[in-house]
MIMAR-155976 format. One record per residue (C-alpha): x, y, z. Coordinates in Angstrom, 2 decimals, always signed. Layout:
{px X&py Y&pz Z}
...
# end
This chain:
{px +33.98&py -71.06&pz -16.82}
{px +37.64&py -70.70&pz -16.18}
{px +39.20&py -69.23&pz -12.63}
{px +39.81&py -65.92&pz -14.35}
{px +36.12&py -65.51&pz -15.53}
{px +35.28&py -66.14&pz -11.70}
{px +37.49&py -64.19&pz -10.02}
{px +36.13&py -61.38&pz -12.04}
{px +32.91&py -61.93&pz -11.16}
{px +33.60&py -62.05&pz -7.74}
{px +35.06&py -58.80&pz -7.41}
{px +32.03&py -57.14&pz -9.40}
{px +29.55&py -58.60&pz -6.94}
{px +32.03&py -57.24&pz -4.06}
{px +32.00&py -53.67&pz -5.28}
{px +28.13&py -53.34&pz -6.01}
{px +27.40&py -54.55&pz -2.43}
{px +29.71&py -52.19&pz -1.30}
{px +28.15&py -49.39&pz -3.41}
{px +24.60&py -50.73&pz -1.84}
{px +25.73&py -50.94&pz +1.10}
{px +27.23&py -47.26&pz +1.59}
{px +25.37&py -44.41&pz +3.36}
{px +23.84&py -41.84&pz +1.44}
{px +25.65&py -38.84&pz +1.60}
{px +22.88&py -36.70&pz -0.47}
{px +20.49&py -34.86&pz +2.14}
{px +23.67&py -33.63&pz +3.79}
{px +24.58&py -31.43&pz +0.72}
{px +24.88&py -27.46&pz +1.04}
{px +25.49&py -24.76&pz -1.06}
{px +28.50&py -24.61&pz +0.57}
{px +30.15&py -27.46&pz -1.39}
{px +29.94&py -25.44&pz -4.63}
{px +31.11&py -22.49&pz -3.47}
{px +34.08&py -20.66&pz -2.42}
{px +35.14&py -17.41&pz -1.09}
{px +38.54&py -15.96&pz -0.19}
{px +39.43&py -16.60&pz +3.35}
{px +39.99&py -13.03&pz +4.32}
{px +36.16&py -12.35&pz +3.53}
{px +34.31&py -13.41&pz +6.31}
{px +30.56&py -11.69&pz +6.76}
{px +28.24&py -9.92&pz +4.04}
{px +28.34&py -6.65&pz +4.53}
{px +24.41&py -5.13&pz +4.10}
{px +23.49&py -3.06&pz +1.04}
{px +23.41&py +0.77&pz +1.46}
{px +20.12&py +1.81&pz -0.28}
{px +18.45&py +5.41&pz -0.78}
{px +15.26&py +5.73&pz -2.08}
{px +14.15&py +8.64&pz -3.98}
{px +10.65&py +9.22&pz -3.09}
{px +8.21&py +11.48&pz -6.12}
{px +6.75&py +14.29&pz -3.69}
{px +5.90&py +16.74&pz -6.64}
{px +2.11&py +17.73&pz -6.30}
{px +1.16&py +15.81&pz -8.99}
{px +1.26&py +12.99&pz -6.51}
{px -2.08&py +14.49&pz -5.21}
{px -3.97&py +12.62&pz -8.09}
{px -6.13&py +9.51&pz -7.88}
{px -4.55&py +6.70&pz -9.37}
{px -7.60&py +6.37&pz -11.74}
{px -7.00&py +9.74&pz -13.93}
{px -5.82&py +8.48&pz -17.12}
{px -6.83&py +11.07&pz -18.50}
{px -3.65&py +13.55&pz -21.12}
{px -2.47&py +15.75&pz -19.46}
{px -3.47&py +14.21&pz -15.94}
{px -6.01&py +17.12&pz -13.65}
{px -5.78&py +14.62&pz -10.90}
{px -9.91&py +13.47&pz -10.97}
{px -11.78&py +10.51&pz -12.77}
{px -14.30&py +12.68&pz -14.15}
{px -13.36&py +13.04&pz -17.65}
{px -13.69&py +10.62&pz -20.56}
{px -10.42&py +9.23&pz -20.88}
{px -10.26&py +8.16&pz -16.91}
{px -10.34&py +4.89&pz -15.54}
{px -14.49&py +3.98&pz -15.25}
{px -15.20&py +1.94&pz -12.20}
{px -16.16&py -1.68&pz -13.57}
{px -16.88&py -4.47&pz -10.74}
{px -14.82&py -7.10&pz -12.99}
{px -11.57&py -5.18&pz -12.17}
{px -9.19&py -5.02&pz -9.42}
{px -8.58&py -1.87&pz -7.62}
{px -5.64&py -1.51&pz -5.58}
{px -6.21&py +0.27&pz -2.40}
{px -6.07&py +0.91&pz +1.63}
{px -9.48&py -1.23&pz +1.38}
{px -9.40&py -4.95&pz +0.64}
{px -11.87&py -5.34&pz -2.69}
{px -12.98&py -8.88&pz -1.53}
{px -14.49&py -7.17&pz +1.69}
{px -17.68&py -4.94&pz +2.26}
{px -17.28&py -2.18&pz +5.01}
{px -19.55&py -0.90&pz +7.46}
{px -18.44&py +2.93&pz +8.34}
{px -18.46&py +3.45&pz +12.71}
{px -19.54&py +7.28&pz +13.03}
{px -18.63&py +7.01&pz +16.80}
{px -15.69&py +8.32&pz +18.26}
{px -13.43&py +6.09&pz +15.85}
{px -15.30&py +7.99&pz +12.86}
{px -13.16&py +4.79&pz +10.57}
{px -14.07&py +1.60&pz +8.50}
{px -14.50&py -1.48&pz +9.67}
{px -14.64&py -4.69&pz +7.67}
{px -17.80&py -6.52&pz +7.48}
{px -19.18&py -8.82&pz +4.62}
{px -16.74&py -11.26&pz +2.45}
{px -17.30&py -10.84&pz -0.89}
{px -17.38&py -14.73&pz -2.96}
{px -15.58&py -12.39&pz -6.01}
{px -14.99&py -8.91&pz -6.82}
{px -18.52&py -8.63&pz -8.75}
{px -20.36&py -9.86&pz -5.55}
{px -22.92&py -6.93&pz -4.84}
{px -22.44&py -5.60&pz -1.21}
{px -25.54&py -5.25&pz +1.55}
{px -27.46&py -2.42&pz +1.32}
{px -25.50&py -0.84&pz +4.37}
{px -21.84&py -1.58&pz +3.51}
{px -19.60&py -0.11&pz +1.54}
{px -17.48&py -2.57&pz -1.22}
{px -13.57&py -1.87&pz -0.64}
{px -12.82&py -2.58&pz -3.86}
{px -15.28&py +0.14&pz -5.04}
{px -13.34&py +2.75&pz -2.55}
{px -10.60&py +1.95&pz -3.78}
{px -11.62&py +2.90&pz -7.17}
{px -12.88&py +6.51&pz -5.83}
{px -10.59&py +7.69&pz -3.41}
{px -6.96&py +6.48&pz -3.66}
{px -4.65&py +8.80&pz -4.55}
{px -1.00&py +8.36&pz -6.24}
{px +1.04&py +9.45&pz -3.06}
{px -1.26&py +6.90&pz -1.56}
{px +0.28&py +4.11&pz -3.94}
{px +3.60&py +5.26&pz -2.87}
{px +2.88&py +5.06&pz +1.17}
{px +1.35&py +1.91&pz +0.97}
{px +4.53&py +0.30&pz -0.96}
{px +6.73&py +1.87&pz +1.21}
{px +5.60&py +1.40&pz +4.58}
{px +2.11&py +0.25&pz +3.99}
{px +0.27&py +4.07&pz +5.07}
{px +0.14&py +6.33&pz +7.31}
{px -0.99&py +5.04&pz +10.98}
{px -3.83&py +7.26&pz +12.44}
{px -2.58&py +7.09&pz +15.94}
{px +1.30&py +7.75&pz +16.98}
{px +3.90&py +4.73&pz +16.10}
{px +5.17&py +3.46&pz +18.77}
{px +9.30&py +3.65&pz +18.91}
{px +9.89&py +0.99&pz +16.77}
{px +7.71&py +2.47&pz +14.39}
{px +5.02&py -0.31&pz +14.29}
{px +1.18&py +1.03&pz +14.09}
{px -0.58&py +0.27&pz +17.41}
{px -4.43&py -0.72&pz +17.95}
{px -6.64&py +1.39&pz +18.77}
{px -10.38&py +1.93&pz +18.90}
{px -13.40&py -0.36&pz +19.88}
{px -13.14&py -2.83&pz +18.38}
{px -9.24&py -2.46&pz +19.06}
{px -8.03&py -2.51&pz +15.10}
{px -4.94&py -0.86&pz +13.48}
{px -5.93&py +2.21&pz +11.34}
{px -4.10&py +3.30&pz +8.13}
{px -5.50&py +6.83&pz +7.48}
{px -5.43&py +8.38&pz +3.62}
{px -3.15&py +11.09&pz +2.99}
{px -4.24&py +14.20&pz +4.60}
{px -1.65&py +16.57&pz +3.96}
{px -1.01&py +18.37&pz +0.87}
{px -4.04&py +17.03&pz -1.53}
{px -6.64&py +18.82&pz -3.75}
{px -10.41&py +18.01&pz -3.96}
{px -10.63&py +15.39&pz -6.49}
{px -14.26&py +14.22&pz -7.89}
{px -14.80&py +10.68&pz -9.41}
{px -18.04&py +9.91&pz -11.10}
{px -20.04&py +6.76&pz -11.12}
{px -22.92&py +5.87&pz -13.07}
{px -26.64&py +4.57&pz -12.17}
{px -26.45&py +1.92&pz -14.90}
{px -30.11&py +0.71&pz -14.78}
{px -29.05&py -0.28&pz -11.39}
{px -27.11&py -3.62&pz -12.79}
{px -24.14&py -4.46&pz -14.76}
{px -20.51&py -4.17&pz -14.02}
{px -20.45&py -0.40&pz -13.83}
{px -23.37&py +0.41&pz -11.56}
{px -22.94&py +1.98&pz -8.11}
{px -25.73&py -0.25&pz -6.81}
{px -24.34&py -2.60&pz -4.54}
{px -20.85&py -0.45&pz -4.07}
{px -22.44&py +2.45&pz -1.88}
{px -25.09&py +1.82&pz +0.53}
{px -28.79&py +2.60&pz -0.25}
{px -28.71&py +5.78&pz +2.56}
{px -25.95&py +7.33&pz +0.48}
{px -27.64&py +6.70&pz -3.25}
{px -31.15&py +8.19&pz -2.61}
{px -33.44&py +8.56&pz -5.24}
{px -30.86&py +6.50&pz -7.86}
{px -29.48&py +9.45&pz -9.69}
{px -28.20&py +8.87&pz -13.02}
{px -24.67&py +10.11&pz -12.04}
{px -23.07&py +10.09&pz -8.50}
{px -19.67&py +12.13&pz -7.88}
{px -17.31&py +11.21&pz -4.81}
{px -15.68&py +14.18&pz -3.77}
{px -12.18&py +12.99&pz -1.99}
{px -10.74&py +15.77&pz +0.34}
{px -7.78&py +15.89&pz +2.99}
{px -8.33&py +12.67&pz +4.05}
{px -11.93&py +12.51&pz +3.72}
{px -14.69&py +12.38&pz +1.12}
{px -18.26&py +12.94&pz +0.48}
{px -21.21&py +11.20&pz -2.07}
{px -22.76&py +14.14&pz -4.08}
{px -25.08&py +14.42&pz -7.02}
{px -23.83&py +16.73&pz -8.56}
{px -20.02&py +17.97&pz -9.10}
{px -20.16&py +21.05&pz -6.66}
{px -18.18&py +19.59&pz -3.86}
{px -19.16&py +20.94&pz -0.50}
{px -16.06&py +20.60&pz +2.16}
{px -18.25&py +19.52&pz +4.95}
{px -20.42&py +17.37&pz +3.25}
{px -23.96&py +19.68&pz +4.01}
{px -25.12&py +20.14&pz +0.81}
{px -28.37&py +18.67&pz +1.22}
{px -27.48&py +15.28&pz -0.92}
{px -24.51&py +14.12&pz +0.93}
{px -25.44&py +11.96&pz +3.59}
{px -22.40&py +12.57&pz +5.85}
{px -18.40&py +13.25&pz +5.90}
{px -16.65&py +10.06&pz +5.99}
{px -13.21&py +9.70&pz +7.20}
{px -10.89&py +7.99&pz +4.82}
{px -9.57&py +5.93&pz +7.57}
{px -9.21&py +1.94&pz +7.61}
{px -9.40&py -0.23&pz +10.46}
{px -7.21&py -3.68&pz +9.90}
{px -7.16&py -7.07&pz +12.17}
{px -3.05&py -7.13&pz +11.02}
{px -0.93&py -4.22&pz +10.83}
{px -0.22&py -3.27&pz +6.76}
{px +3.24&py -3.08&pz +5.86}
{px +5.79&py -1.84&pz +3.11}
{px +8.72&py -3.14&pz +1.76}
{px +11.06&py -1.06&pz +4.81}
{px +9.61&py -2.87&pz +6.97}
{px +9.79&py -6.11&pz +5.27}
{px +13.03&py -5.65&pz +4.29}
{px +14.13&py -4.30&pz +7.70}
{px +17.82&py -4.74&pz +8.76}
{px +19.02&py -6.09&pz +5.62}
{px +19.48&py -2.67&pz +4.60}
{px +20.72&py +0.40&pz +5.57}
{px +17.94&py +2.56&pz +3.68}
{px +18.29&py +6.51&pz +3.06}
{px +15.44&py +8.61&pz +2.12}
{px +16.23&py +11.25&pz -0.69}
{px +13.24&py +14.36&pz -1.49}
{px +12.68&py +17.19&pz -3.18}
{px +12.41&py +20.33&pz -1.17}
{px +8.91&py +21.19&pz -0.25}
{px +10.14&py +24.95&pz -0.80}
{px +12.82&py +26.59&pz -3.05}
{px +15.13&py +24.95&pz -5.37}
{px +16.80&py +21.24&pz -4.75}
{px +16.86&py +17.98&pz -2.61}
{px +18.16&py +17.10&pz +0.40}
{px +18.24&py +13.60&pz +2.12}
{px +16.15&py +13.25&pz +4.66}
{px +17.48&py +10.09&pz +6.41}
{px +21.27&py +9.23&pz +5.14}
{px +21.66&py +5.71&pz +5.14}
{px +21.60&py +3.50&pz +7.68}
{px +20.68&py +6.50&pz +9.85}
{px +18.61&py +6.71&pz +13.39}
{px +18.09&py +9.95&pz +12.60}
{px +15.54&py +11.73&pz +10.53}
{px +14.56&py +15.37&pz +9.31}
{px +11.28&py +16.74&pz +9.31}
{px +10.15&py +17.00&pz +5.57}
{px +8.21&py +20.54&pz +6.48}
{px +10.99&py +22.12&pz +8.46}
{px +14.26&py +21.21&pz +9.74}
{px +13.75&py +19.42&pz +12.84}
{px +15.97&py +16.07&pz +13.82}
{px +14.14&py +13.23&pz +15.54}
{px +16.15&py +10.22&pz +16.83}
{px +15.03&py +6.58&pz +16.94}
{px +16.17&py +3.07&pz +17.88}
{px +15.92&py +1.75&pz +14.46}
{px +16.88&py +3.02&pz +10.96}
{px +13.85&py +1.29&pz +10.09}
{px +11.63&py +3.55&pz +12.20}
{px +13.30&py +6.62&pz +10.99}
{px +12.44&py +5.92&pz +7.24}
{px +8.53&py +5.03&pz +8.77}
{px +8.62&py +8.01&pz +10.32}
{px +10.32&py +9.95&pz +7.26}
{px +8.06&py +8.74&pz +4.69}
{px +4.83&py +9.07&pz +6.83}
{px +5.56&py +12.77&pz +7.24}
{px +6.32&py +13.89&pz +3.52}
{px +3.25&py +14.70&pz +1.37}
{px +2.74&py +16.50&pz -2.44}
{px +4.38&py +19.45&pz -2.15}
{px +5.91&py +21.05&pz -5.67}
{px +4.81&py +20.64&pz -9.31}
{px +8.21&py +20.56&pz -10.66}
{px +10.89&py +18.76&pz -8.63}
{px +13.25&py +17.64&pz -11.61}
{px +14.33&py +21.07&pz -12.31}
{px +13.82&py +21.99&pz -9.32}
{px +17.28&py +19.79&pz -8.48}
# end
């Protein structure tokens, strides 16, 4: 081996000790040192965003009529049928069972856990996932993406859903406000299967086992019948009582406003509950809100609780708000 052949190998054993040996730059990497921006640009500036909320009466539906053109029930043969193997989506959780409080808080209250959505509730709850088949209506759908439903008691100013009731629980009410009577049938069934009521309603609301059961959804309410002559107080001499379509929750449900929050400045565009046209309820980015049935102005801290408050307050109003505009 000559003095060039060890020189050279000298200096290679140098520089890989010194590559070794050198801290590791890696962890401190950022997104930062692939990107670049001109100099002059210096915060993001949050995304105007107006959302154009379907108000035409239609709305008033359950989300279950499939049926051409849509009457807004699930009582004809090309509806939705209720089968246990299928998940309903809903104000109610369909891996719960609910007991219904007939006290003062006339709501209800979540009981049993259900192992899957086919576990049969106890003879005196209610499964969710079964109520949600029955009684949730399209406008419904769109409150609970929005802003996750109406509260039952007054928001408080910034538009959060306090508790309320014994147990203290917060309480998402159905829509109440411009809705027809819708019926749903449900089917006996021999009592088993994946389409039977048994085990959905409780055994004080499903005397004698009749072949057919209809649930008769009102303005905000609904009753169990056995027949399809709905009764609007629920005194027929079949229907057990009037139950309030009103949900109590350990955790407040929310909507994509409020998850999205500040990072927008949402507007709230609708059609006219009256006459021809739209107007914008909350521009965006606005405090400030107008009443969807008249043309009060309401002021709060947040544009986030204006749009709560905007969206909580509309409700099925016209049958034919494209041309309408």
């Amino acid at each position: 081996m000559n003095r060039r052949t060890i020189a050279i190998l000298a200096s290679l054993i140098v520089a890989m000790t010194g590559i070794v040996m050198a801290p590791n730059h890696s962890g401190a990497q950022s997104n930062a040192d692939y990107t670049a921006q001109p100099q002059f640009i210096s915060n993001v500036v949050t995304p105007n965003i107006i959302l154009l909320m379907d108000n035409s009466g239609s709305m008033s539906g359950l989300t279950c009529d499939f049926s051409t053109p849509a009457d807004g029930d699930c009582s004809d043969a090309g509806d939705r049928p209720f089968n246990n193997a299928t998940n309903f989506s809903g104000y109610f959780d369909p891996l719960l069972c609910y007991t219904y409080d007939s006290g003062a808080d006339a709501r209800f209250e979540p009981a049993t856990a259900k192992a899957t959505l086919a576990t049969a509730c106890p003879n005196t709850e209610w499964d969710g996932n079964f109520l949600n088949f029955a009684t949730f209506r399209r406008f419904d759908a769109v409150k609970k993406s929005m802003i996750g439903g109406d509260c039952f008691v007054a928001r408080a100013a910034d538009g959060t859903c306090p508790a309320n009731g014994t147990p203290a629980l917060k309480t998402v009410r159905a829509q109440a406000t411009g809705v027809n009577t819708e019926l749903t049938d449900t089917d006996f069934a021999g009592g088993a299967g994946a389409t039977t009521y048994v085990g959905r309603i409780p055994l004080a609301d499903r005397s004698g086992n009749p072949a057919t059961l209809w649930v008769g959804v009102g303005a905000g309410y609904f009753c169990v019948d056995n027949d399809n002559g709905f009764d609007g107080n629920c005194t027929d001499g079949y229907s057990q009582r009037k139950y309030e379509l009103k949900v109590g929750n350990s955790t407040e449900p929310t909507g994509v406003i409020q998850q999205v929050g500040s990072k927008a400045r949402f507007g709230l565009f609708e059609f006219k509950p009256a006459g021809d046209g739209a107007r914008m309820l909350v521009s965006p980015g606005s405090r400030q809100t107008i009443n969807f049935a008249d043309s009060f102005v309401e002021t709060f801290n947040t544009n986030t609780a204006a749009m709560i408050d905007a969206v909580q307050e509309s409700f099925p109003s016209t049958w034919t708000p494209l041309s309408e505009s």
